[in-house]
VOGU-3710 file (C-alpha; in Angstrom, 3 decimals, decimal comma):
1> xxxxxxxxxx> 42,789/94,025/144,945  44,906/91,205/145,356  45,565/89,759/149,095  48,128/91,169/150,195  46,897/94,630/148,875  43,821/93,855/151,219  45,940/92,905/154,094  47,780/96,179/154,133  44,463/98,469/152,738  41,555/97,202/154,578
11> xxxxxxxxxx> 43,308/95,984/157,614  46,529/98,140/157,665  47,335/101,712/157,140  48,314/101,534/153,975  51,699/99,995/152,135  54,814/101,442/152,673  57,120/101,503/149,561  60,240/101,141/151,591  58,385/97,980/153,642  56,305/96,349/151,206
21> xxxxxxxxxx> 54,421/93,456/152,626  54,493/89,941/150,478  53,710/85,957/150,804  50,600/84,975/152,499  48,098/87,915/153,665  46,598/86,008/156,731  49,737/85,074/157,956  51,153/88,526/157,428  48,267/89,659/159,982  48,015/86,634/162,451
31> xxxxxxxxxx> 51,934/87,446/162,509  51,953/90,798/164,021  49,393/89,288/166,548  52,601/88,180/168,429  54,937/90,718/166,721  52,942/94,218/168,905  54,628/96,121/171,592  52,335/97,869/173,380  54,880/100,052/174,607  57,895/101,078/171,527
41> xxxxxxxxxx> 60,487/103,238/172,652  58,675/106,393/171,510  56,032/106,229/173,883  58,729/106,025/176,643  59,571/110,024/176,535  56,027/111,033/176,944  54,985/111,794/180,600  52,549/109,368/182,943  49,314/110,332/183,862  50,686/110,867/187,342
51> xxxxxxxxxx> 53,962/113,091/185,783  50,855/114,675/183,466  48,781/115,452/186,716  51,544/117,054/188,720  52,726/119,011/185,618  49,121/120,753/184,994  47,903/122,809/187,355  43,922/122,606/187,989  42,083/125,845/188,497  38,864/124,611/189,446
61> xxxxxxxxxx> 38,815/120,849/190,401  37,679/119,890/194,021  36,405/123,561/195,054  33,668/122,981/196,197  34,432/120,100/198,230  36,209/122,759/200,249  33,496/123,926/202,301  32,879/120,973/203,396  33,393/119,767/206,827  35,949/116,711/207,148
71> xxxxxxxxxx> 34,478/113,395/207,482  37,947/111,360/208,053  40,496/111,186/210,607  43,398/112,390/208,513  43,237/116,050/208,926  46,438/117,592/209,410  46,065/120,762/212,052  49,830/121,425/212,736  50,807/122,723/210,001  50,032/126,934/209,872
81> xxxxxxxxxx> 52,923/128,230/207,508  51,184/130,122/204,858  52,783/130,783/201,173  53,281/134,269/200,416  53,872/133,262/196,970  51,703/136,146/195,154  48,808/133,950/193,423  47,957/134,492/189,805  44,875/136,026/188,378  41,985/133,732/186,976
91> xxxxxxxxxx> 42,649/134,344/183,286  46,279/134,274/184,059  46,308/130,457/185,416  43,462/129,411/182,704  46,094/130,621/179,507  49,156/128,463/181,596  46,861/125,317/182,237  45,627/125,834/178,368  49,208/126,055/177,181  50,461/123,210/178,856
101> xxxxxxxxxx> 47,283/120,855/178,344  48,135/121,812/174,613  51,595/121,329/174,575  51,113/117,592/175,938  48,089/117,083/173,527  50,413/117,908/170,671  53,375/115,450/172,037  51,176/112,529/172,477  49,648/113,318/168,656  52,886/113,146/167,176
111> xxxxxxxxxx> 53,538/110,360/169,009  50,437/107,961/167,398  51,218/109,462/164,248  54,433/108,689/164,103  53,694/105,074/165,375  51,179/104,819/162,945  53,477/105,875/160,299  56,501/103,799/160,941  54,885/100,766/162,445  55,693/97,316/161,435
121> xxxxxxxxxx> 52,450/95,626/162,836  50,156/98,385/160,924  47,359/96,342/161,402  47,445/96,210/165,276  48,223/99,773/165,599  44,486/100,301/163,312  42,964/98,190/166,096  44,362/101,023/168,810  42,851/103,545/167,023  39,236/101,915/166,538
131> xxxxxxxxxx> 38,981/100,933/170,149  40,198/104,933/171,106  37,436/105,565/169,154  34,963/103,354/170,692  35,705/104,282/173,931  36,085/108,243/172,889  37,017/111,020/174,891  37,354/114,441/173,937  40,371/116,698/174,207  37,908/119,807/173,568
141> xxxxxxxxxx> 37,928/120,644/176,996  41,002/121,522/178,660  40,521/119,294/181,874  40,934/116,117/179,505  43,145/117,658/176,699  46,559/116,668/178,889  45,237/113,094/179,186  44,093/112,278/175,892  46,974/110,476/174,505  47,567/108,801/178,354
151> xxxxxxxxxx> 44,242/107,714/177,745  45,083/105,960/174,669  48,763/104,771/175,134  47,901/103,318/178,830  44,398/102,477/178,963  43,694/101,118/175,491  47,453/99,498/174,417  48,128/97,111/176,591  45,235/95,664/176,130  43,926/95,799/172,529
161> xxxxxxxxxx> 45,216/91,772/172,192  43,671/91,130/175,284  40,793/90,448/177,292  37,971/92,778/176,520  36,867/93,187/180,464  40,503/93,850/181,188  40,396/97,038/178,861  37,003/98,214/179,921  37,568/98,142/183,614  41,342/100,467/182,620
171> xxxxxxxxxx> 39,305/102,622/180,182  36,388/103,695/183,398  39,546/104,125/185,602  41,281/106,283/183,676  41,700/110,099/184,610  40,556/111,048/180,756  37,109/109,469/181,179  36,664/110,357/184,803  37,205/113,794/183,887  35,150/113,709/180,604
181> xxxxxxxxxx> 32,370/112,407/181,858  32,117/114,307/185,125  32,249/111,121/187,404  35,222/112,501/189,393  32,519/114,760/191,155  29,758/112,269/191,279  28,634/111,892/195,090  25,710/109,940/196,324  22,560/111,303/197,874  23,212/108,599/200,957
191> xxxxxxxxxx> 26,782/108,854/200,900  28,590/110,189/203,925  28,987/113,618/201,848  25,673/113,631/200,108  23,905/112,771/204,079  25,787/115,709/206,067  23,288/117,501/207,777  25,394/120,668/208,257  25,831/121,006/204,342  25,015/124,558/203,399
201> xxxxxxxxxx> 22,253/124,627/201,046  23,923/125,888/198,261  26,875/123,801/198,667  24,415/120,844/199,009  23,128/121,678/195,435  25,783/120,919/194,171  26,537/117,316/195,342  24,713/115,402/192,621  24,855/112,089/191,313  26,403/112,241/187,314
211> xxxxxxxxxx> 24,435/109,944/184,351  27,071/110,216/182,145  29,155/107,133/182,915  26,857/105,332/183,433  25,240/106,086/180,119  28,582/105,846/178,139  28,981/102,548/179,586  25,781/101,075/178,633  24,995/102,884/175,468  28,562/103,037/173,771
221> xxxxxxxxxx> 30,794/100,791/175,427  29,166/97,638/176,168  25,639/96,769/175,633  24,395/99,305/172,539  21,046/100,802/171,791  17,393/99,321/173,342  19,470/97,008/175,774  19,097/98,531/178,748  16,439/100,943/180,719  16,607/104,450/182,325
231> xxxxxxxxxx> 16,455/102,846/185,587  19,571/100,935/184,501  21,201/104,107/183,888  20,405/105,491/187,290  21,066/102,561/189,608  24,557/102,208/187,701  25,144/105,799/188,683  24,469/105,264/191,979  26,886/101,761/191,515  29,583/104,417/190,297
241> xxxxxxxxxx> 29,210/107,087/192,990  32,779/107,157/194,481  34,735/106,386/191,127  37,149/109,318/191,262  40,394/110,801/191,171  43,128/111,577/193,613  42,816/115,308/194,277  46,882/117,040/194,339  45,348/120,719/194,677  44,379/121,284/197,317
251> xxxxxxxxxx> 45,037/118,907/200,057  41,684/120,153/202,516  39,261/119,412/199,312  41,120/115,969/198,746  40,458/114,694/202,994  36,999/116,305/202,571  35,991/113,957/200,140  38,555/110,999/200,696  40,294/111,663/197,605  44,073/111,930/198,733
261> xxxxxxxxxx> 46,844/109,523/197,462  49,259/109,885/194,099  48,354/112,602/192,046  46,808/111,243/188,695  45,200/108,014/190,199  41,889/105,759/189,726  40,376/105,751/193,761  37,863/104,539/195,587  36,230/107,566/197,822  33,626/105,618/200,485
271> xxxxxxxxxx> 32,549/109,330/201,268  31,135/109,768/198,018  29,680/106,376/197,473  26,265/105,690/197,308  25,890/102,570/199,434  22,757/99,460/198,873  21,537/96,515/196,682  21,101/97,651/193,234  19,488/95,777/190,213  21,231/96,722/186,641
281> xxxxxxxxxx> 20,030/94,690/183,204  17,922/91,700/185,683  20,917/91,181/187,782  20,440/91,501/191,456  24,139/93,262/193,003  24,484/93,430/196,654  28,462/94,164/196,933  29,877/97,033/198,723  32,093/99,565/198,346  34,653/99,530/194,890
291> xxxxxxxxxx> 33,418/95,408/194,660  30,170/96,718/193,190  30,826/98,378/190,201  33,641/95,977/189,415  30,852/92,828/189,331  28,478/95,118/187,265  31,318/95,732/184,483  32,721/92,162/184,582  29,181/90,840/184,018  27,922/93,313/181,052
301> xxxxxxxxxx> 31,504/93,003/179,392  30,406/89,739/178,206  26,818/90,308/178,174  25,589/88,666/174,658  24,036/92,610/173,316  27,868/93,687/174,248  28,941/90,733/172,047  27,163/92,003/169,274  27,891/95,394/169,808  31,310/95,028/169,469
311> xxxxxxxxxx> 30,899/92,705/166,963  29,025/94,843/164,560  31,158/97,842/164,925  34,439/95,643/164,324  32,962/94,675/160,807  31,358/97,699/159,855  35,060/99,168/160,951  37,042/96,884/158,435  34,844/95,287/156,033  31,635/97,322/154,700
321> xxxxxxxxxx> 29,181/100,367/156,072  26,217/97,256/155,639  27,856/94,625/157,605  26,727/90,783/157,076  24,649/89,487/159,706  26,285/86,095/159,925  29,513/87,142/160,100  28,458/89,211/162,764  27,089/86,038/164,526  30,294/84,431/163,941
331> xxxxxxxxxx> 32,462/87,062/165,824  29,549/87,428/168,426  29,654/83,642/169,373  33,740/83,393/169,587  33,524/86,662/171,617  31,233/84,777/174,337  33,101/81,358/173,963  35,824/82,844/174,563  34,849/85,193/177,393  35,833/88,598/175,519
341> xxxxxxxxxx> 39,601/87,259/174,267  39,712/89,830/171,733  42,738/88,396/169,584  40,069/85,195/169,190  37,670/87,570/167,804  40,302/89,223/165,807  41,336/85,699/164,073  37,241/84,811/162,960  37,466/88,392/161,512  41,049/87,658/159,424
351> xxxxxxxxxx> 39,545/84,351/158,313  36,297/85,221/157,191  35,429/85,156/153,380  33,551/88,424/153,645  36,576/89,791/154,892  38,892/89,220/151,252  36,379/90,853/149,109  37,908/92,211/146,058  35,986/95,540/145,725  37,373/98,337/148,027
361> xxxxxxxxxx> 33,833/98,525/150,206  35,288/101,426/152,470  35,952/105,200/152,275  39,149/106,114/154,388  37,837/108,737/157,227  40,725/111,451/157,315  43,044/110,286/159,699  43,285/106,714/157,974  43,266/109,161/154,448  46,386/111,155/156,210
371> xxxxxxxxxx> 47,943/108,326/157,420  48,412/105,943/154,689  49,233/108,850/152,143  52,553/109,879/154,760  53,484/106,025/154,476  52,959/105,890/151,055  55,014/108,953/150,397  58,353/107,187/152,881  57,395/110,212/155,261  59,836/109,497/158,334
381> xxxxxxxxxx> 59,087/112,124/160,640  56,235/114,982/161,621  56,112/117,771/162,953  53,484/118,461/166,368  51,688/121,226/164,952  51,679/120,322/161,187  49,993/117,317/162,122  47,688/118,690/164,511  46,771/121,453/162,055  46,192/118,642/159,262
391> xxxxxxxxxx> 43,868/116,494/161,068  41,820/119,734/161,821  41,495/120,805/157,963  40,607/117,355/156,913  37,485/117,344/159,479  38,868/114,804/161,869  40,874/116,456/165,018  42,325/113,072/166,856  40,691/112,624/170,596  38,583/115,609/169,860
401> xxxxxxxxxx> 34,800/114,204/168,958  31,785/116,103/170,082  30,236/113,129/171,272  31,335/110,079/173,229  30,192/107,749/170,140  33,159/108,597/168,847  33,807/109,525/164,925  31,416/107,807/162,690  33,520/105,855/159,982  30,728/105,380/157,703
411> xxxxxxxxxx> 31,209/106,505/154,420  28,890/108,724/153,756  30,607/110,920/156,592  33,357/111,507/154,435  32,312/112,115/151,142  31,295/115,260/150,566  32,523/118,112/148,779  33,902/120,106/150,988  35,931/117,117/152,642  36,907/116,155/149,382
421> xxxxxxxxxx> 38,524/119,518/148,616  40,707/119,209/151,932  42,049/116,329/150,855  42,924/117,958/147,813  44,560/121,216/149,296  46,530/118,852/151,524  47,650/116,036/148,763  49,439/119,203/146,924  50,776/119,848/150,665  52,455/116,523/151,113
431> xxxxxxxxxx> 53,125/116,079/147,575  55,116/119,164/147,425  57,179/118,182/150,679  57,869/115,150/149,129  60,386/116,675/146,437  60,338/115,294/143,320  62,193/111,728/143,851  59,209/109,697/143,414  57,655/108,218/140,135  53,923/108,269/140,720
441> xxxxxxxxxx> 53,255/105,738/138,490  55,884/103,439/139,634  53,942/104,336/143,301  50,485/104,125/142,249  51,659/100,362/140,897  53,418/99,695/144,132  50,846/100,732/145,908  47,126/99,931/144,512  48,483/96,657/141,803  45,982/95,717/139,334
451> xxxxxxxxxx> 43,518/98,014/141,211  44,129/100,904/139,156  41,324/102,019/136,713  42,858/102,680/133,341  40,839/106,507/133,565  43,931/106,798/136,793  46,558/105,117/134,472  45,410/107,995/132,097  45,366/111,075/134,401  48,435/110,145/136,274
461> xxxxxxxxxx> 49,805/110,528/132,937  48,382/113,330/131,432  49,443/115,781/134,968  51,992/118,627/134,326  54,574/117,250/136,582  55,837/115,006/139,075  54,119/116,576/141,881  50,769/117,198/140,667  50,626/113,523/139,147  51,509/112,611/142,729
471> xxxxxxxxxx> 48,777/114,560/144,798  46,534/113,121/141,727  47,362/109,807/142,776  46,615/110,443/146,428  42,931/111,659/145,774  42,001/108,693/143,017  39,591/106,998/143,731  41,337/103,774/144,576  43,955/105,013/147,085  40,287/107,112/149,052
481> xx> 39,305/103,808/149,222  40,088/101,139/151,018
//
């Protein structure tokens, strides 16, 4: 591939006919470096997680803090009026809260792909989805679905180009990975909650201290494998204790556990905290309160194992499943020098040798796969459910993973038959939408230059019409690869 073919394969979405990118490759990247708005008109329809948490009623959330007797001064006695409103049934409320939870899931998709799509800073808007990835939630459960795009458009956006602590601190506040991870219930043993006497037994049961953040935080986010201990894991959790959500249900559950204040918010609950010294990865934290957790992430975020981390995953993202070691090194040491500034990073990755390769050393996972076939077909709009439905055939529903590593983009993920045929079924899809306006071959030249094999020169050819040679062209080799 030539340059600029790299610039807009391996670091883009793919080219856009109607938008072709020329001149100087590295500039055409370091450009949109300044040219990204977080925030394009688009995005401005969709709601905030505050409009999303007033909009979606919560069956269960905060129950069981009910019970339990109220620890601050704010209770409100005066107020006796009772709603007569008749109160749905269980299975009734579940089938609304699914319906709307879906209905803003499907919004915000159309949303990214339609950004992803249109977008004149291509590469940027790959970085958004690689660090959505890396800090993965999943919209499989209803209690996150509603804030899976928030998650993305307002925790990760505004600060892709940034500072990497900046976007880790907004990514462990956010309502999407309180929720996923369970933290929003997570109460101390010592707290004020987790120490009342006059707890029910049952009740008391259930006042535990969750892992999970903790875990995510060490394992995926920052640090990586054989970096940190189980001990780690459980002194974090006890640093996290407290890390919750406002709580707009029920307004007895949200005094009981200090959780009141705008519906949708990161807060601080002292009743559920877990209070004392803690020592995480050798490091000695004696803060209190919120202060705590907030020293423990600004320290690991440019911890030199979280350098690498991110490091490693960045190149194995853009460059090759076997990244090189020195390059690796190279984005690790800028990352510390530069205390996490992630468009410094960025830069060492757009200059590096390694990174101008001529042979296409990537398979596109199915979202990249989807994406760069609508640009390359001029596609100007989609539709909420026919992309939702497309990303679900091809193996890869967006903000739905069934871990929080996120989707592996390693190639070997993605090559196998029965992936391969859904690409197939859904190149004849697109190709067919696409009427029959567009020369393949004048496309495939457009698109993949000199990169063509003379065997896809051939078959491109040899197809029975327009439309076949067209979904032919978007399951060659070359344009799978990137």
């Amino acid at each position: 591939m030539s340059d600029i073919l790299i610039a807009q394969n391996r670091f883009g979405l793919g080219a856009r006919p109607d938008n072709l990118a020329s001149g100087d490759a590295k500039f055409w990247l370091r450009n949109q470096l300044s040219a990204y708005r977080p925030f394009p008109q688009m995005l401005s329809a969709l709601p905030s997680r505050q409009e999303l948490a007033v909009g979606v009623a919560k069956s269960n959330e905060g129950t069981f803090f009910d019970n339990i007797p109220n620890l601050t001064s704010k209770i409100q006695t005066t107020n006796s009026s009772k709603n007569t409103t008749p109160k749905k049934s269980p299975i009734d409320l579940d089938l609304q809260i699914n319906a709307v939870a879906d209905q803003y899931y499907e919004d915000a998709l159309t949303a990214r792909a339609q950004l992803a799509i249109t977008s004149a800073t291509p590469f940027i808007e790959r970085l958004v989805h690689f660090w959505a990835n890396h800090f993965a939630v999943s919209a499989n459960s209803p209690n996150v679905r509603p804030y899976a795009g928030a998650f993305e458009f307002e925790a990760i956006r505004p600060h892709v180009l940034g500072n990497f602590s900046d976007m880790l601190l907004a990514v462990e506040q956010h309502p999407a990975m309180l929720i996923y991870s369970d933290q929003v219930n997570s109460v101390g043993e010592h707290s004020p909650l987790g120490e009342k006497t006059t707890l029910e037994k049952n009740l008391k049961n259930k006042l535990v201290t969750s892992e999970n953040l903790a875990r995510e935080i060490l394992q995926h986010h920052t640090l990586g494998e054989r970096t940190y201990t189980q001990e780690d894991i459980l002194e974090f959790a006890k640093v996290l204790t407290g890390w919750t959500i406002t709580d707009n249900q029920n307004s007895k559950a949200a005094q009981n556990s200090g959780r009141e204040g705008q519906p949708g918010t990161f807060i601080f609950s002292p009743l559920m905290h877990e209070p004392g010294i803690r020592y995480i990865v050798g490091k000695k934290y004696s803060q209190t309160g919120i202060d705590q957790a907030q020293a423990v992430l600004k320290d690991i975020a440019i911890h030199p194992a979280t350098a690498k981390h991110i490091s490693t995953k960045l190149v194995r993202h853009f460059i090759s499943d076997n990244p090189s070691p020195a390059l690796i090194e190279k984005l690790s040491q800028t990352f510390l020098s530069s205390s996490g500034n992630l468009t410094e990073v960025y830069k060492v990755l757009i200059n590096a040798p390694e990174s101008w390769q001529t042979q296409a050393a990537k398979f596109k996972t199915p979202w990249e796969w989807l994406i760069s076939s609508m640009r390359a077909l001029n596609t100007k709009g989609v539709q909420s459910q026919s992309i939702n439905s497309l990303c679900a055939q091809l193996g890869q529903p967006i903000w739905k993973v069934n871990s929080p590593a996120g989707y592996d983009d390693a190639s070997a993920n993605w090559t196998t038959p029965d992936v391969l045929m859904h690409r197939v079924e859904v190149a004849e899809l697109l190709a067919s939408r696409s009427g029959q306006t567009i020369d393949p071959k004048v496309l495939a030249s457009q698109l993949l230059g000199n990169q063509l094999s003379n065997n896809t020169i051939q078959t491109l050819a040899q197809a029975d019409s327009l439309g076949q040679a067209l979904a032919l062209m978007l399951v060659s080799p070359e344009f799978l690869r990137r």
